[in-house]
SEVEX-397379 format. One record per atom (N, C-alpha, C, O, CB): atom name; residue number from 1; x, y, z; residue in one letter. Coordinates in nm, 3 decimals. Glycine has a CB too. Layout:
REM residues N
   atome   num         X         Y         Z   residu
      CA   NUM         X         Y         Z        a
...
//
This chain:
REM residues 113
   atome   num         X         Y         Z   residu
       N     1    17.594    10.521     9.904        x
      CA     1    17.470    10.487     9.971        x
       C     1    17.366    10.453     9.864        x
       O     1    17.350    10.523     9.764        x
      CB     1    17.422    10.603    10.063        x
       N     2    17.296    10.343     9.890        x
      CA     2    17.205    10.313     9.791        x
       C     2    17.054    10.309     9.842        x
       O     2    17.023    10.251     9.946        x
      CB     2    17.247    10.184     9.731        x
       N     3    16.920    10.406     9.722        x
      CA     3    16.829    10.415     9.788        x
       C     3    16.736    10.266     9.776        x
       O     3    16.741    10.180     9.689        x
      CB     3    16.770    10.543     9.749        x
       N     4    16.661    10.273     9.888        x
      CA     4    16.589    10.114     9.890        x
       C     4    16.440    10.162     9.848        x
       O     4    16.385    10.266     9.887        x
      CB     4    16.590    10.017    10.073        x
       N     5    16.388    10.071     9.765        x
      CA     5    16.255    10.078     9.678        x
       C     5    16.136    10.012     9.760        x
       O     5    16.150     9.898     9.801        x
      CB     5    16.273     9.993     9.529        x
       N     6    16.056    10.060     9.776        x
      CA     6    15.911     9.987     9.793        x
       C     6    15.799     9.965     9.713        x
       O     6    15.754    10.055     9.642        x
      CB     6    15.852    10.036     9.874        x
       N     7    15.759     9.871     9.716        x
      CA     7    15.657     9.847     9.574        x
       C     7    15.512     9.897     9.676        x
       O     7    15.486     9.862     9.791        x
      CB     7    15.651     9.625     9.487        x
       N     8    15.437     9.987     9.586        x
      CA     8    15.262    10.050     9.610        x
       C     8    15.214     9.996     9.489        x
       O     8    15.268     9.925     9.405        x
      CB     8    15.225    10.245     9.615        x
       N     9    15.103    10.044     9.498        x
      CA     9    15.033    10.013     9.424        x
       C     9    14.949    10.176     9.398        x
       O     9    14.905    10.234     9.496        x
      CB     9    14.963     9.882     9.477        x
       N    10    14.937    10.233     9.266        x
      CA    10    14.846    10.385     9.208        x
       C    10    14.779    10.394     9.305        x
       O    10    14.752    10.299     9.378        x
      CB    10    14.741    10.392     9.070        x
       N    11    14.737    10.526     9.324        x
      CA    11    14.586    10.537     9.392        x
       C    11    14.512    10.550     9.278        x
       O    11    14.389    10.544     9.287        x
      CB    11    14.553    10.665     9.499        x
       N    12    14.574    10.570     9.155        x
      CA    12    14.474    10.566     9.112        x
       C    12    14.368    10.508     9.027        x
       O    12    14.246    10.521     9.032        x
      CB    12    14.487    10.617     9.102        x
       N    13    14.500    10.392     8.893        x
      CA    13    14.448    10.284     8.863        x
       C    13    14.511    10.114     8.922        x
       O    13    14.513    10.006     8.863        x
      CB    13    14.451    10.307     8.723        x
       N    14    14.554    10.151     9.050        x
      CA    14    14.586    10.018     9.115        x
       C    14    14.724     9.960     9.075        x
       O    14    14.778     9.902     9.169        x
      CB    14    14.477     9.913     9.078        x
       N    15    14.789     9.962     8.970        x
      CA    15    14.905     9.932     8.981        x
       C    15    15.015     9.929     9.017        x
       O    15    15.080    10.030     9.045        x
      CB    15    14.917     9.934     8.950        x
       N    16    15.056     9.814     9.023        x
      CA    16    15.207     9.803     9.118        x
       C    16    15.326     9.928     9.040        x
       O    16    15.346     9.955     8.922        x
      CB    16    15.292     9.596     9.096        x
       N    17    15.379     9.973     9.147        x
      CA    17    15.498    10.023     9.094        x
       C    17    15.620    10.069     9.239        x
       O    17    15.615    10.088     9.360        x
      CB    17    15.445    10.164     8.990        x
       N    18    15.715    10.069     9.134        x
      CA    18    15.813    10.071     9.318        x
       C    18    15.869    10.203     9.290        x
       O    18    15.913    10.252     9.186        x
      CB    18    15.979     9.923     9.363        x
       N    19    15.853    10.267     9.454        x
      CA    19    15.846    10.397     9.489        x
       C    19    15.975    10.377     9.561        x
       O    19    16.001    10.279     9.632        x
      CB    19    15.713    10.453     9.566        x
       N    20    16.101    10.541     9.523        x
      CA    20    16.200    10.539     9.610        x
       C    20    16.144    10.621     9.732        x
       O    20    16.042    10.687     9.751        x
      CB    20    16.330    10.591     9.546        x
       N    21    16.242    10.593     9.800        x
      CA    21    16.244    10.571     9.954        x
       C    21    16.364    10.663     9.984        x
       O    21    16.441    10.646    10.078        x
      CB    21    16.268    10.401    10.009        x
       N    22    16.374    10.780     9.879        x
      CA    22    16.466    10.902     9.889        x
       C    22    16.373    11.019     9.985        x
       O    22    16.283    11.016    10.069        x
      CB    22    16.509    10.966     9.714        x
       N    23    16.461    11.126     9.910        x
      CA    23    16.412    11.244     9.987        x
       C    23    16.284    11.297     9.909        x
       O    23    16.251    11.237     9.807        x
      CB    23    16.530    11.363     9.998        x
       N    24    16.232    11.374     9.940        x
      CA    24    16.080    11.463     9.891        x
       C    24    15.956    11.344     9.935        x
       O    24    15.960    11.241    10.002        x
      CB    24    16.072    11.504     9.670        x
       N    25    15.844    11.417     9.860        x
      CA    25    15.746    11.319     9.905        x
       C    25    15.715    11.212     9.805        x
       O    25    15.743    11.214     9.685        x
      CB    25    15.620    11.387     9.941        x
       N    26    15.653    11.117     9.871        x
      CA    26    15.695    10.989     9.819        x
       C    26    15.547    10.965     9.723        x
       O    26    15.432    10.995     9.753        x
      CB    26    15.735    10.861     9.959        x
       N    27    15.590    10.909     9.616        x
      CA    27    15.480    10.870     9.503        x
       C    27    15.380    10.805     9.495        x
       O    27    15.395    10.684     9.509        x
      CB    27    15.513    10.822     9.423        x
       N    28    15.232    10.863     9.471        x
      CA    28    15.146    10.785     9.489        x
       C    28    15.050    10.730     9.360        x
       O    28    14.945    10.667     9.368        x
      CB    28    15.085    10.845     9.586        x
       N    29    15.116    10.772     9.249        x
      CA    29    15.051    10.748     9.131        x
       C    29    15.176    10.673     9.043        x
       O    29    15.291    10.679     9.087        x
      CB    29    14.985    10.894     9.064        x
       N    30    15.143    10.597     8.907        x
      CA    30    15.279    10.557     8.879        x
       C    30    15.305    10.598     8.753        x
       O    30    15.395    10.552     8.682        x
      CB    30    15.306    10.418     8.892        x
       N    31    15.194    10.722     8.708        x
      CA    31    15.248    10.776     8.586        x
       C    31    15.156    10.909     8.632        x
       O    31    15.066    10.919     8.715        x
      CB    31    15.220    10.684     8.421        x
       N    32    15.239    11.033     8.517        x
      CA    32    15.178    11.103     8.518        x
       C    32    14.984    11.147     8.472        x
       O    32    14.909    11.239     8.504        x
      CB    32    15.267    11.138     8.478        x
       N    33    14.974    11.058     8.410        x
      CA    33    14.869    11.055     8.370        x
       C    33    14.760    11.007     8.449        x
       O    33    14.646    11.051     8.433        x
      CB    33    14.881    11.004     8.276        x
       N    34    14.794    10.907     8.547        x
      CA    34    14.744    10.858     8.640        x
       C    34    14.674    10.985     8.745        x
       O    34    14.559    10.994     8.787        x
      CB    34    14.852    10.768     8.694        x
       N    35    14.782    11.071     8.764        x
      CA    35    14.770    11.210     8.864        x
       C    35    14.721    11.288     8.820        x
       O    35    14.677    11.374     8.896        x
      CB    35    14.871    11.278     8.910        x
       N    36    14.700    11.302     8.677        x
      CA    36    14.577    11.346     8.619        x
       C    36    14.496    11.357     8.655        x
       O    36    14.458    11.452     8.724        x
      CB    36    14.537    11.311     8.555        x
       N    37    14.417    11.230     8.609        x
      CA    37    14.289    11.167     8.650        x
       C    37    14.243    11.156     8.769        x
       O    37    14.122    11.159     8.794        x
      CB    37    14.281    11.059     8.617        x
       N    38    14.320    11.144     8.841        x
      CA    38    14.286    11.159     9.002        x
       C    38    14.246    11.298     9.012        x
       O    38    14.159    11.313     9.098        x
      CB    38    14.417    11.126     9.112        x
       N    39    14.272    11.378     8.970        x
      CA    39    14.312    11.542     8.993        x
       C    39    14.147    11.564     8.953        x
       O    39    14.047    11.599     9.016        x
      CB    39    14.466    11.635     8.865        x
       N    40    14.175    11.528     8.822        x
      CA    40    14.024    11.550     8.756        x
       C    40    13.922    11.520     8.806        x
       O    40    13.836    11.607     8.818        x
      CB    40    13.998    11.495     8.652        x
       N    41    13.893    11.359     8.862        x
      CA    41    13.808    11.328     8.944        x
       C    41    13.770    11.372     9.033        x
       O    41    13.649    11.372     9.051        x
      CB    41    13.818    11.261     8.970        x
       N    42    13.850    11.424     9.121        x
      CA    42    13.839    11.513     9.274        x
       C    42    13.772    11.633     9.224        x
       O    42    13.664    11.650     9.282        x
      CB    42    14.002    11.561     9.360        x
       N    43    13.803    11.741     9.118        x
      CA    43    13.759    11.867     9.096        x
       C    43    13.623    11.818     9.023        x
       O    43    13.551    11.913     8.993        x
      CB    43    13.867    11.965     9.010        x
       N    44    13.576    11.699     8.992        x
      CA    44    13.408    11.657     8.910        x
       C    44    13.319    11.637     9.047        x
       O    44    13.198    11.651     9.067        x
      CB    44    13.403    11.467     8.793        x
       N    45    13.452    11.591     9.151        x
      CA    45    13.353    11.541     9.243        x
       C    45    13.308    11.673     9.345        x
       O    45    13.204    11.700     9.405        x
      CB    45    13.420    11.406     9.330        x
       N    46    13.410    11.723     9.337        x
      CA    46    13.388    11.838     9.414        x
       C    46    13.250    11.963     9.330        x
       O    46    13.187    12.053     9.386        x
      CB    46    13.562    11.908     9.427        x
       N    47    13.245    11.918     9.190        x
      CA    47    13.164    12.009     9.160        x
       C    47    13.014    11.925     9.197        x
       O    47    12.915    11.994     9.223        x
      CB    47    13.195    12.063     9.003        x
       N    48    13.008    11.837     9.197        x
      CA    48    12.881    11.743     9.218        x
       C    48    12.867    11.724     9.354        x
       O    48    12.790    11.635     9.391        x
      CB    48    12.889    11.601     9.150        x
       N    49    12.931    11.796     9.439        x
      CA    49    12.922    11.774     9.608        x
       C    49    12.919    11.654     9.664        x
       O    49    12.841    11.627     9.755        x
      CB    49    12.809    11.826     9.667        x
       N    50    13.026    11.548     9.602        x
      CA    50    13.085    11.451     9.694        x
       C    50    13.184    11.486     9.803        x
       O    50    13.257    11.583     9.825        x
      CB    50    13.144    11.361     9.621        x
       N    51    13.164    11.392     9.851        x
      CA    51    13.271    11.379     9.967        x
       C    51    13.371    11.299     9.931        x
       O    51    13.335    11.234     9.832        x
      CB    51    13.221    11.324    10.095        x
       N    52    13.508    11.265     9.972        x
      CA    52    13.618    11.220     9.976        x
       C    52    13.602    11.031     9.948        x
       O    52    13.672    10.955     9.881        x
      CB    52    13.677    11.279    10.119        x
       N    53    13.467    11.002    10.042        x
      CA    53    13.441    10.912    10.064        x
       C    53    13.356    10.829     9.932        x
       O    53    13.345    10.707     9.922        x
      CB    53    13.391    10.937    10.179        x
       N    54    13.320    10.900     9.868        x
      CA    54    13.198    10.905     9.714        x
       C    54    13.282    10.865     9.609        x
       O    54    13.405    10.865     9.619        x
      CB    54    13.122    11.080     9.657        x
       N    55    13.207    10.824     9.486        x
      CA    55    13.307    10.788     9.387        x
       C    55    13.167    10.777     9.274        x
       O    55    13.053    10.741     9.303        x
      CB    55    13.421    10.627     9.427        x
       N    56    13.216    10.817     9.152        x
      CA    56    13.132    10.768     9.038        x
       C    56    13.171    10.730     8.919        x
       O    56    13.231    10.793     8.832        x
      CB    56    13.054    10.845     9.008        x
       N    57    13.115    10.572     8.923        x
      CA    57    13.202    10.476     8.871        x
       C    57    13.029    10.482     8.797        x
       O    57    12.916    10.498     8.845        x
      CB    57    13.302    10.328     8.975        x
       N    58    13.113    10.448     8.588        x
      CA    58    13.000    10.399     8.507        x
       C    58    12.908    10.258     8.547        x
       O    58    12.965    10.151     8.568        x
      CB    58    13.063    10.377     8.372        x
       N    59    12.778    10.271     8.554        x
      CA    59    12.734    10.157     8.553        x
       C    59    12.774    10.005     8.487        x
       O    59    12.749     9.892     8.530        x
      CB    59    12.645    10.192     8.522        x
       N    60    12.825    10.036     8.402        x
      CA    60    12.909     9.916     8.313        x
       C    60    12.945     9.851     8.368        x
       O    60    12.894     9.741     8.390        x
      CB    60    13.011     9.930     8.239        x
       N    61    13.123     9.924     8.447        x
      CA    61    13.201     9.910     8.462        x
       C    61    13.198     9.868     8.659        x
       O    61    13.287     9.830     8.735        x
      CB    61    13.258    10.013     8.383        x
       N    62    13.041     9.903     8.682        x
      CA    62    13.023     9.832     8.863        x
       C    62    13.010     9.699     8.825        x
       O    62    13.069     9.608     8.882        x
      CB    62    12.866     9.882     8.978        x
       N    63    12.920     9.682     8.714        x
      CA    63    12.855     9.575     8.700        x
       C    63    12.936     9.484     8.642        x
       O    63    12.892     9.370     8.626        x
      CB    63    12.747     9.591     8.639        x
       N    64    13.060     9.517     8.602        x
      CA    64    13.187     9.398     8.523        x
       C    64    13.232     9.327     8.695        x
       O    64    13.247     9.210     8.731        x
      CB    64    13.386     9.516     8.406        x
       N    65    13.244     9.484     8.784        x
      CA    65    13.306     9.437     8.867        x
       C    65    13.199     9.350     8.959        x
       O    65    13.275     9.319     9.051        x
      CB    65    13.381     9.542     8.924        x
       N    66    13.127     9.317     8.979        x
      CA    66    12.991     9.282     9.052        x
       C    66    13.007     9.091     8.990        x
       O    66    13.029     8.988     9.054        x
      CB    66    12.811     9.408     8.974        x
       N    67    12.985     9.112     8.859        x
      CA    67    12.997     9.001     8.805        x
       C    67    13.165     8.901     8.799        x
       O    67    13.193     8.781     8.801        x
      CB    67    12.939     9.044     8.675        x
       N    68    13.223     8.994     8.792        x
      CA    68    13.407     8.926     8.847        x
       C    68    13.394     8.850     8.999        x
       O    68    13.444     8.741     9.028        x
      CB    68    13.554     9.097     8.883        x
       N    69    13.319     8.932     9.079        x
      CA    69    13.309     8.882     9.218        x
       C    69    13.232     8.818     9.232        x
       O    69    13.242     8.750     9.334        x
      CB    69    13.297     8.950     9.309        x
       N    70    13.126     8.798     9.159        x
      CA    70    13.019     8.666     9.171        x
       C    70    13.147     8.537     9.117        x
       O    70    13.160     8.437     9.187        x
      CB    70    12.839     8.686     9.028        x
       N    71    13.209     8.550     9.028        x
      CA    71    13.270     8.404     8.931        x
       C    71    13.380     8.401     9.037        x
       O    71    13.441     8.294     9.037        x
      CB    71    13.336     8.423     8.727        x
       N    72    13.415     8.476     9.112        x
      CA    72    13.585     8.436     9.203        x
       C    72    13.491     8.341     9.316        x
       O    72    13.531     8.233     9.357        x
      CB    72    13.711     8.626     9.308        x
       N    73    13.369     8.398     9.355        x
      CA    73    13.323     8.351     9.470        x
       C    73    13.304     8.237     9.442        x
       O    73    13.342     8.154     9.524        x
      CB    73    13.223     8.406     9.524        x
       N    74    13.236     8.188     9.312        x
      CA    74    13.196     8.069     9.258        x
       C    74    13.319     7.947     9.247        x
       O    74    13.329     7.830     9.285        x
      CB    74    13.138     8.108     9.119        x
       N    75    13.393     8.032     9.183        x
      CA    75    13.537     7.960     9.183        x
       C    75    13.598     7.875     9.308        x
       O    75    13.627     7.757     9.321        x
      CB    75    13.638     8.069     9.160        x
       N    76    13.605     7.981     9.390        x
      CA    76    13.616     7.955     9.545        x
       C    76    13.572     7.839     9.600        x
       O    76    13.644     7.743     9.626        x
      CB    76    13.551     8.045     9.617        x
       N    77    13.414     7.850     9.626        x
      CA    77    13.337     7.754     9.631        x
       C    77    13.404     7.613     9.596        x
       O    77    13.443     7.522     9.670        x
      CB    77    13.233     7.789     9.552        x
       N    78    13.404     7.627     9.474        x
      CA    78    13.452     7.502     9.346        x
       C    78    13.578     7.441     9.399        x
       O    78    13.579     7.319     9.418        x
      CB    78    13.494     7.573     9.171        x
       N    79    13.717     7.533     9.431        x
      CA    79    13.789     7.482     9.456        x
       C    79    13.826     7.404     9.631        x
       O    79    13.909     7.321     9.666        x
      CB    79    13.850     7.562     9.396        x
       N    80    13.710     7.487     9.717        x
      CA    80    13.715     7.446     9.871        x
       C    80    13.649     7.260     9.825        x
       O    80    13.687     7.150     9.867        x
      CB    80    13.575     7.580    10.004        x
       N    81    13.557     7.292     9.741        x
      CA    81    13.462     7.134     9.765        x
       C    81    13.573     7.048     9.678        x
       O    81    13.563     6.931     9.714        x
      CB    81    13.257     7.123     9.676        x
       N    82    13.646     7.059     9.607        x
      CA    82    13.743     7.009     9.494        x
       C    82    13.835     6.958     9.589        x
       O    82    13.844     6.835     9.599        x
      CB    82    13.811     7.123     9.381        x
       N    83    13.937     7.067     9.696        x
      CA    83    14.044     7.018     9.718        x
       C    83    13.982     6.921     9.895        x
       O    83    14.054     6.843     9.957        x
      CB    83    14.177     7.160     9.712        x
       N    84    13.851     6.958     9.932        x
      CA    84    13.816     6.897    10.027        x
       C    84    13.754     6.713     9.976        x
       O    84    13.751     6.633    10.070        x
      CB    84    13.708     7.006    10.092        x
       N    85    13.714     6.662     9.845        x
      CA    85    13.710     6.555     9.815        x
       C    85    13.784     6.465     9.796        x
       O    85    13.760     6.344     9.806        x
      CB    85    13.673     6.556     9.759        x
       N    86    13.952     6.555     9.747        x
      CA    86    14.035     6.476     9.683        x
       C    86    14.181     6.584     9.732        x
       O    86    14.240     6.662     9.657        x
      CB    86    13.985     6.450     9.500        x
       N    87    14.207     6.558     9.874        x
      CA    87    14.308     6.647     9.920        x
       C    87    14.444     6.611     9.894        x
       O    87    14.541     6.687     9.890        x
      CB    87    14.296     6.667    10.052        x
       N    88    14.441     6.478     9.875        x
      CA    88    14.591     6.439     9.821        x
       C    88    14.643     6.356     9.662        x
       O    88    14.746     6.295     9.633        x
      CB    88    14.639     6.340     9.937        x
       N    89    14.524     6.386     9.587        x
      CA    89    14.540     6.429     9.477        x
       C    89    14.633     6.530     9.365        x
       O    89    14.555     6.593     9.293        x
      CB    89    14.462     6.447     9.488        x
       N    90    14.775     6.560     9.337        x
      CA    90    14.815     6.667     9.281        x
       C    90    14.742     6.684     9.147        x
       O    90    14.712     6.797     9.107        x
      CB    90    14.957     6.665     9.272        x
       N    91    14.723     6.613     9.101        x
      CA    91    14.630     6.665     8.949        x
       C    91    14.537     6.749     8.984        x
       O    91    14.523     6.865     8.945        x
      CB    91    14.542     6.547     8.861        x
       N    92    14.452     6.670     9.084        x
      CA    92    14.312     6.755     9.119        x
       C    92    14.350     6.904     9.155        x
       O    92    14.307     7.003     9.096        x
      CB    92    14.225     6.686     9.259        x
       N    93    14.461     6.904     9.293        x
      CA    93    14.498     7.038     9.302        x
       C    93    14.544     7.135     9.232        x
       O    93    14.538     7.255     9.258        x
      CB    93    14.554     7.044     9.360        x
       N    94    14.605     7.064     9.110        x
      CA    94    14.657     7.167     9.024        x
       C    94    14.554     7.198     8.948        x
       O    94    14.561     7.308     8.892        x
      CB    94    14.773     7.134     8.945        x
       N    95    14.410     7.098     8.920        x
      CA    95    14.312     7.176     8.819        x
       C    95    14.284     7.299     8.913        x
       O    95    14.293     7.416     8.875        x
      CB    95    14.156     7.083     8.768        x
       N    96    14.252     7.263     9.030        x
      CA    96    14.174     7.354     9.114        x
       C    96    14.246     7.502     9.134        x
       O    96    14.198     7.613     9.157        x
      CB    96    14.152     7.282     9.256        x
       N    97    14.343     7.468     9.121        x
      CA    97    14.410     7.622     9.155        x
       C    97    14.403     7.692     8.971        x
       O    97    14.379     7.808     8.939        x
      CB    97    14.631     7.600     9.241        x
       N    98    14.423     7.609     8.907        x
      CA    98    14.419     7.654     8.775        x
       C    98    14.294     7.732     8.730        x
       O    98    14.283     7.818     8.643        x
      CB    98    14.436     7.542     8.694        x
       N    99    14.202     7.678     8.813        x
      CA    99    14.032     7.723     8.770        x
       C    99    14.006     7.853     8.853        x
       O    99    13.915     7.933     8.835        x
      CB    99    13.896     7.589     8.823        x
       N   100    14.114     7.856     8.957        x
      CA   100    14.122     8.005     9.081        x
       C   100    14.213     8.074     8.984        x
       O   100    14.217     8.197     8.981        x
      CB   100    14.211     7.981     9.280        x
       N   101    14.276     8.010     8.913        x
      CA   101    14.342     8.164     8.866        x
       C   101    14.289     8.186     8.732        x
       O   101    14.296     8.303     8.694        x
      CB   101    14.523     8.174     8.856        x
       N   102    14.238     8.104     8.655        x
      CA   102    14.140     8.175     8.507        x
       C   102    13.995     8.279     8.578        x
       O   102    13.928     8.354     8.507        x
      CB   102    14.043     7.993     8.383        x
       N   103    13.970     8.259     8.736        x
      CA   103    13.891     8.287     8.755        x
       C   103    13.909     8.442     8.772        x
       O   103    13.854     8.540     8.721        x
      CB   103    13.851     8.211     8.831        x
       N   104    14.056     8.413     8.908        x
      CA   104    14.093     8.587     8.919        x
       C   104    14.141     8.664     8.849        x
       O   104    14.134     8.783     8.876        x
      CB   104    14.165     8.625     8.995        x
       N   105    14.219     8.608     8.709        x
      CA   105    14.278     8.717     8.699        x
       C   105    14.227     8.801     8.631        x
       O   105    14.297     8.900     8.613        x
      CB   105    14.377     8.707     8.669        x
       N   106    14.053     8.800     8.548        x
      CA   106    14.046     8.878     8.509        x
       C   106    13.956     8.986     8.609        x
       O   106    13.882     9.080     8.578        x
      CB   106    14.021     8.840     8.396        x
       N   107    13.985     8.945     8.707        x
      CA   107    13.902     9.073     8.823        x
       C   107    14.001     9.150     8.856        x
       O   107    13.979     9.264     8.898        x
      CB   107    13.828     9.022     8.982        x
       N   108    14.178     9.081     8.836        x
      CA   108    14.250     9.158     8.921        x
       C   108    14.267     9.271     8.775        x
       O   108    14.278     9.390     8.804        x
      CB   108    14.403     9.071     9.008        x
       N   109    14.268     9.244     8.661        x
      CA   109    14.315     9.361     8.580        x
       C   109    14.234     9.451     8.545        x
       O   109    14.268     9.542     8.469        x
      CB   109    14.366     9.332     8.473        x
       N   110    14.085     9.437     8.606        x
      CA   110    13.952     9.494     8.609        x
       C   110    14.005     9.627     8.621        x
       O   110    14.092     9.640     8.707        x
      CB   110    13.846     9.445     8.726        x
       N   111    13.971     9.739     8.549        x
      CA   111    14.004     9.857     8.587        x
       C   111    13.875     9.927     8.600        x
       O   111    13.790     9.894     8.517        x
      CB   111    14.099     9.916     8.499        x
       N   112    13.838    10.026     8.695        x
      CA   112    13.699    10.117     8.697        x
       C   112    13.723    10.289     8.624        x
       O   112    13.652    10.389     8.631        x
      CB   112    13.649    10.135     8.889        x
       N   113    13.839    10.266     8.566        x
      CA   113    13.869    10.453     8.479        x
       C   113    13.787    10.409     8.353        x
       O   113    13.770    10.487     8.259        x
      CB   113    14.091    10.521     8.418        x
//
């Protein structure tokens, strides 16, 4: 019998990782260190009387993310008016998607630890 894998993603720094689909309970971090930090966070937050719902993220590190989501949106923008001028264009489409992905990917590896 062979066990079947599902790919999650951390709770705690977002990364993909594939979780078996055996017996016990199933994994929600993808390293130990990860479960750490989660651990840690919960007992800072709990001393500062958050709720579950709360989080405290460095100012820096809102504001990387604040500014990632301004340039995807921008991007966006760029590529709706791009592929709406010139829809059967493949050059054009391929700049346009090219300019969506220099845009996202550095939001997707954005980390807030």
């Amino acid at each position: 019998m062979t066990k079947s894998t599902r790919v999650d993603r951390c709770r705690w720094c977002g990364r993909r990782f594939e979780r078996d689909s055996g017996p016990g309970r199933p994994r929600t971090f993808c390293r130990r260190s990860c479960r750490q930090r989660d651990y840690e966070a919960r007992a800072r937050a709990k001393e500062l009387g958050l709720g579950d719902a709360e989080l405290v993220v460095a100012r820096q590190r809102l504001d990387e993310l604040h500014d990632g989501i301004a340039m995807l949106e921008a991007a966006i923008e760029d590529v709706e008016r791009d592929i709406s001028e010139a829809p059967d264009d493949p050059a054009e489409l391929d700049r346009a998607l090219q300019w969506l992905l220099s845009a996202a990917r550095p939001l997707a590896n954005l980390r807030l630890d």
